[in-house]
N, C-alpha and C positions, 0 to 999 in steps of 0.2 A: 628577640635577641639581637645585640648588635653583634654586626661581623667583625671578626678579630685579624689581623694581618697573621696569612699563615707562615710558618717557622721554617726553615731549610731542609730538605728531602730527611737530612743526616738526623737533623736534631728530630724529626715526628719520628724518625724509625724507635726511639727511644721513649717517647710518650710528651716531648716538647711540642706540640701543637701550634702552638700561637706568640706572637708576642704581648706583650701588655699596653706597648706604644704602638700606636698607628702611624707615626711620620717613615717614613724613607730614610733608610739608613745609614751613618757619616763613610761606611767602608771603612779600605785604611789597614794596619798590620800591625801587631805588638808580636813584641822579642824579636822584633828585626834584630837588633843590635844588643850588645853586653849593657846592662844600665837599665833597658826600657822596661824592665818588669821586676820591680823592688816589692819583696813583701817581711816585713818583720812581726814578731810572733806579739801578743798581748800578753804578756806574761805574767803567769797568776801561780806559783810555786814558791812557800819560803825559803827562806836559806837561813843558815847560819855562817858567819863569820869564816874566812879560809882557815884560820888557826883554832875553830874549834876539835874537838874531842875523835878525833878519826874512827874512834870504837864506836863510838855514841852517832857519830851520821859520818858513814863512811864512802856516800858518795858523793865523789866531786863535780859541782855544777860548773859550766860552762855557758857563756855566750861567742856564737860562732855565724861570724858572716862568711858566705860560701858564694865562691863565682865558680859558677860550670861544674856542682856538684851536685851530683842527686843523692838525697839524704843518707839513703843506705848505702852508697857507694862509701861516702867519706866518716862513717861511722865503723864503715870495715879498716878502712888507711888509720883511720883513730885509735882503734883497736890495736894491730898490727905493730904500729908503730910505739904504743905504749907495754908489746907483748902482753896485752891482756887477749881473753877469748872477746868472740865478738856479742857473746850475750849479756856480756859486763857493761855495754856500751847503753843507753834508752835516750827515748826523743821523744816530744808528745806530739808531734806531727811531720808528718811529711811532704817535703818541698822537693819539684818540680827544679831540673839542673839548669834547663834555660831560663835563672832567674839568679837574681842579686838576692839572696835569702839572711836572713838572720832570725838566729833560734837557740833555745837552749836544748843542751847533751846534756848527761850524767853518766859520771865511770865509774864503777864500785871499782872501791879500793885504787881508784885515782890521785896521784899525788899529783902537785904544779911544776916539777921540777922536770918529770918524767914527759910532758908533755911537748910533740915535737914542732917544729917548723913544716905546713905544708903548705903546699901553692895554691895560692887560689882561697886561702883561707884564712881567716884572721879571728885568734882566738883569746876570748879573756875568761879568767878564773873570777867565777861570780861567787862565791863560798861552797858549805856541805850543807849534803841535807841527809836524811834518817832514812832514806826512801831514794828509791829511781824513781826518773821521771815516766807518767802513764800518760796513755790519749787526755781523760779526762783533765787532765791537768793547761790544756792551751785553752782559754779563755776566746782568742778569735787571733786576726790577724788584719794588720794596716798593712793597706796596699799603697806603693807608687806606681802608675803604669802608665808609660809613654804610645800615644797611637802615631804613626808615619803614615805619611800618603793618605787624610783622609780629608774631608771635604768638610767641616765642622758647622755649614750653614744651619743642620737641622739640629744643634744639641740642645738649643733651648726650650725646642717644640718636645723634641725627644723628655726633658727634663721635666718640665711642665707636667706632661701625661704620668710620669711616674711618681712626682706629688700627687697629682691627684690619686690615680691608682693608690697610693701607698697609707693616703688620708692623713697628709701632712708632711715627711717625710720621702725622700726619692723613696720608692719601693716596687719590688718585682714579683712574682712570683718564684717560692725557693725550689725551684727544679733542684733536682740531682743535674751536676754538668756533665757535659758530652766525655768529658773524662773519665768519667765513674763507669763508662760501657766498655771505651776502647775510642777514642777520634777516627783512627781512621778505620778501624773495622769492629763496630759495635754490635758485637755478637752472645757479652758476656753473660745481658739477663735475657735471652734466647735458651741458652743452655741451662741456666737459671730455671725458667718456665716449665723445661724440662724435664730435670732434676724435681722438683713441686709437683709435676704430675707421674713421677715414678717410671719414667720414659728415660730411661738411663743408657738405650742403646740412641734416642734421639738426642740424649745431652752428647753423645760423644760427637755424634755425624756433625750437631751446630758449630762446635768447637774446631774438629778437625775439619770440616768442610768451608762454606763459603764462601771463596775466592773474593778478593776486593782489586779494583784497578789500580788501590794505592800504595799495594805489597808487590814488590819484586815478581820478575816473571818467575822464577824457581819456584817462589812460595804458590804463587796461585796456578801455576802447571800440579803442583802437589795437592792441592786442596780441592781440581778441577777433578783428579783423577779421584778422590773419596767419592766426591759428590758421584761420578757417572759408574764409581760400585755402588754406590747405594738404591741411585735410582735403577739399577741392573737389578740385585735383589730383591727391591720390592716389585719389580716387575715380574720374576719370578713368583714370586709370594701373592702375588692375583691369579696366577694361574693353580693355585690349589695348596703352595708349601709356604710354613711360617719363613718369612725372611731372615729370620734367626739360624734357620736351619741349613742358609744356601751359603756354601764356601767364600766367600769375599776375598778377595787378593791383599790379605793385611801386608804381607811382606813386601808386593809391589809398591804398596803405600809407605811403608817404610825406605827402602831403596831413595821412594823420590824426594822426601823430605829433607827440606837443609838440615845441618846437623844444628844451626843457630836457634833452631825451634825444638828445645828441647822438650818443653812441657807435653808439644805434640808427640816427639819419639817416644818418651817416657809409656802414653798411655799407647803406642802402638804395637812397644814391646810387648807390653801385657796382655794386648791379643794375640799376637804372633804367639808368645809363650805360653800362657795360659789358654789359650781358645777363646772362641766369641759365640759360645753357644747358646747363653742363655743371657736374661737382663743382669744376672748375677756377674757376668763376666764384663759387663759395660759398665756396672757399675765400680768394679774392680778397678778397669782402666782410670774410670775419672780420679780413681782414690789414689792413683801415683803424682796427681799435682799434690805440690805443696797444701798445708791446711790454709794458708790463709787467702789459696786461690781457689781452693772449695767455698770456702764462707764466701767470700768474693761474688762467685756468680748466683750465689744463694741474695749474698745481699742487692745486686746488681738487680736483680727480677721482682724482688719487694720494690728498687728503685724505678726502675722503669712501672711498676703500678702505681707508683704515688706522684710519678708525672704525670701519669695518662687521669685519674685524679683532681689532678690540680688544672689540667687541662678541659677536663670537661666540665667541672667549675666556672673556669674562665669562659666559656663558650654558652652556660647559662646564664652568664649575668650575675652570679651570687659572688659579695663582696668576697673581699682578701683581707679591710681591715677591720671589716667589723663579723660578729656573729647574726647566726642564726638559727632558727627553731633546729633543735637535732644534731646542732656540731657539738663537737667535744674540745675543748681549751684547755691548755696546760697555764699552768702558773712563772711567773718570773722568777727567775736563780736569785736568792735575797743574797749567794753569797758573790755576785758577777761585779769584778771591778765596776768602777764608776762610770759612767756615760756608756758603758756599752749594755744591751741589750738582749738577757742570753734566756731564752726558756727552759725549766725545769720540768721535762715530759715525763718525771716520776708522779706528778703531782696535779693531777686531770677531772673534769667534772664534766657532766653531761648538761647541753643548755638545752632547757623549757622554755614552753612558750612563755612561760608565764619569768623569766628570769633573765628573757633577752636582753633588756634592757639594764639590769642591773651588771648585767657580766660585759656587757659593749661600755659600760663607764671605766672599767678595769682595764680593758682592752684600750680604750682610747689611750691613759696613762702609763702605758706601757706595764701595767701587773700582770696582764693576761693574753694569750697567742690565741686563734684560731688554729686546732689540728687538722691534718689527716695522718690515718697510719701508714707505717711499714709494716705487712701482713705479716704474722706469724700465728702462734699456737695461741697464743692469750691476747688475741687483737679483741676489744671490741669495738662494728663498727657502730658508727653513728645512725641517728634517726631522721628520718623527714626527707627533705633532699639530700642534703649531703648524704644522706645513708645511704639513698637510693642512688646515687652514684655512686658509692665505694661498690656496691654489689653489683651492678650492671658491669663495672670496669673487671672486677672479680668475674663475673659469668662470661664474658667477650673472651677473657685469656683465658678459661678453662680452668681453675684454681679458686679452689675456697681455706680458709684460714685451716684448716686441720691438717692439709696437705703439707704444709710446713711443720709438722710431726715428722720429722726424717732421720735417717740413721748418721750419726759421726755426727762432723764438721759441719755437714746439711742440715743440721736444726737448726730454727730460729723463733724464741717467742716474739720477734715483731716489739714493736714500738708506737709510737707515734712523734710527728714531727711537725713544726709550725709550716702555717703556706703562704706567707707574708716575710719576704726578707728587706729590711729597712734599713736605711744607712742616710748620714750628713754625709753629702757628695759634693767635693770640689770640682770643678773641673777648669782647669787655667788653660790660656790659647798663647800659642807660640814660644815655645811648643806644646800642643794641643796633651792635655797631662790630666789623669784622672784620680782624685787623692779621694780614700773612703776608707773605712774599719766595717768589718763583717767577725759575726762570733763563727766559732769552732763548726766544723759540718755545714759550712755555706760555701759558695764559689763566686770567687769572681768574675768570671766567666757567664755566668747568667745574668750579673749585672751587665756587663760590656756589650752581651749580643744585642741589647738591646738600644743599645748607640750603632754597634759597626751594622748590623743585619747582614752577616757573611758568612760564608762558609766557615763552620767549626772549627774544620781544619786549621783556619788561617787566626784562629783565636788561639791557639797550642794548646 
């Protein structure tokens, strides 16, 4: 096996193990400044005409470039200010406010007229359509992104290694990025894992506990004092009583939390007022976050397994662009605009030994992806090695694909996803600027660490 340069304390806690390049990394900073981090959406949605049929396609599409908005913030002032509700508003993805973004909105029952003046934002009427816009609808996204302060001797060695890697093409390994966890405190598929193994009073302890050095002292004095009741209870709970059953100081825990942390207060009341006496009451609590931060650390813990995955992949030496005996391939999106490159993981086959070769021809031409999954109820994994690594990573975390049979918001039948992320990559010097298109459910950010090799943090 060769050795891989390992990944930053932050990124392995999430299942990022390794890089793919072995040079030394340019450092260096993005979204220092307004400008340095431009991404516009691939837009793949028809329209009709603005003066079509308002019965017939009654929402109005939008192109919106936004400085210093994060999507759902200015989707609410959109709202607000057209006096519509805010569920009349949809986006097919969402943008990060420390960025120069442009994307399309849609507002049922949106006129042109009614549409206001807001700062920071620059809006044009693109026609109707029959339908709001849904995730599936963004095709991918072109990035501009400016690096500052970095030292650009090693980009071509860097470049080099990820053609090769990528078998023609710059390409990376498609990690979930350090954002999908939390950057500065990535706890989310922790609670995740937990949730998966029916440990509902350990989902809460992960969530509300953990102190990070990079949260306020209020926040980690509140988080310090969970953790030293819990480790209090189970230390009760060795001496002979379930830890469920020992009083814990929820109100103290409340008392200390800022109020800025609501999702925490939220599930603290629910012990406070309901009790904490059985998993049925932790799992209660978890169920006062919002649904889509339930699926969230549901999804977040499939994520961080299909790093860990693709990580120990990398670590045996088994390609990223090509197949082998036992993976499983999804097919290419016949419907994905032109030149970009987007897999269709509806549409999957199992490789034989005897059919390596014919599905690595598909594969080279861009027809066919190498998988691994996102576990859920209907994953099946793969055979040979690849399998035998899906199941080792599954056995290590304590989770087999049935476990994700859960109640609510917590189900998930799982997926599968390519492990090869490929892009035509510019990169122009002075100033040192990095120009590339990635499809829908990839990150920028796992391409870039592999140029700065820096703390996560400092990638945003």
């Amino acid at each position: 096996m060769n050795e891989h340069l390992p990944a930053h304390p932050i990124e392995r806690e999430v299942g990022m193990e390794f890089y793919a390049s072995g040079s030394d990394g340019i450092g260096g900073r993005i979204r220092d400044r307004d400008g340095d981090f431009r991404v516009r959406e691939i837009e793949d949605f028809p329209t009709e005409p603005v003066n079509a049929d308002p019965a017939a396609y009654p929402h109005l599409v939008l192109r919106v470039t936004l400085r210093g908005w994060d999507t759902n913030d200015f989707a609410r002032r959109l709202s607000d200010a057209m006096g519509a509700s805010r569920e009349r508003v949809s986006w097919a993805g969402t943008k990060d406010k420390r960025a120069v973004t442009t994307q399309l909105f849609s507002v049922m029952k949106g006129e042109p007229e009614a549409l206001p003046e807001v700062r920071g934002a620059d809006i044009e009427v693109v026609g109707r359509a029959g339908r709001d816009l849904q995730f599936g609808d963004l095709a991918g996204n072109e990035f501009r992104i400016r690096v500052r302060d970095a030292d650009p001797e090693n980009c071509d060695a860097i470049t080099a290694a990820l053609r090769e890697f990528g078998g023609g093409r710059v390409g990376v390994p498609n990690y979930f990025g350090q954002q999908r966890f939390g950057s500065r405190r990535p706890v989310t598929h922790r609670v995740g894992l937990a949730i998966a193994r029916e440990d509902w009073r350990g989902a809460v302890m992960e969530y509300l506990g953990n102190p990070r050095e990079s949260e306020p002292e209020d926040t980690q004095a509140a988080r310090g004092y969970v953790d030293r009741e819990a480790r209090r209870a189970s230390k009760e709970g060795e001496e002979g009583s379930d830890p469920l059953d020992e009083t814990e100081d929820w109100d103290g825990a409340l008392e200390r939390f800022p109020r800025k942390l609501g999702f925490e207060r939220a599930m603290l009341h629910r012990l406070v007022e309901g009790g904490a006496e059985s998993e049925a009451d932790f799992r209660a609590a978890l169920e006062t976050a919002p649904t889509n931060l339930q699926r969230l650390f549901v999804n977040a813990a499939q994520s961080s397994l299909f790093n860990r995955i693709l990580s120990e992949r990398l670590e045996r030496d088994l390609p990223f662009d090509r197949a082998v005996a036992g993976d499983v391939v999804c097919f290419a999106d016949t419907d994905a605009p032109e030149g970009l490159a987007r897999p269709d993981t509806s549409r999957t086959q199992r490789v034989t030994e005897n059919r390596v070769e014919t599905v690595n021809r598909h594969v080279e031409r861009g027809r066919a992806f190498v998988t691994a999954p996102l576990v859920g109820t209907e994953t099946e994994l793969g055979e040979g090695e690849p399998g035998a690594i899906e199941r080792e990573v599954l056995a290590e975390a304590g989770v087999t694909t049935t476990d994700f049979d859960l109640p609510g918001e917590f189900h998930s039948t799982g997926t599968r996803r390519a492990i090869l992320l490929t892009t035509d990559l510019s990169v122009k010097r002075d100033p040192l600027t990095f120009d590339f298109a990635l499809p829908s459910g990839s990150y920028a950010t796992v391409l870039l660490r592999e140029y700065l090799k820096c703390d996560p943090r400092d990638l945003g």
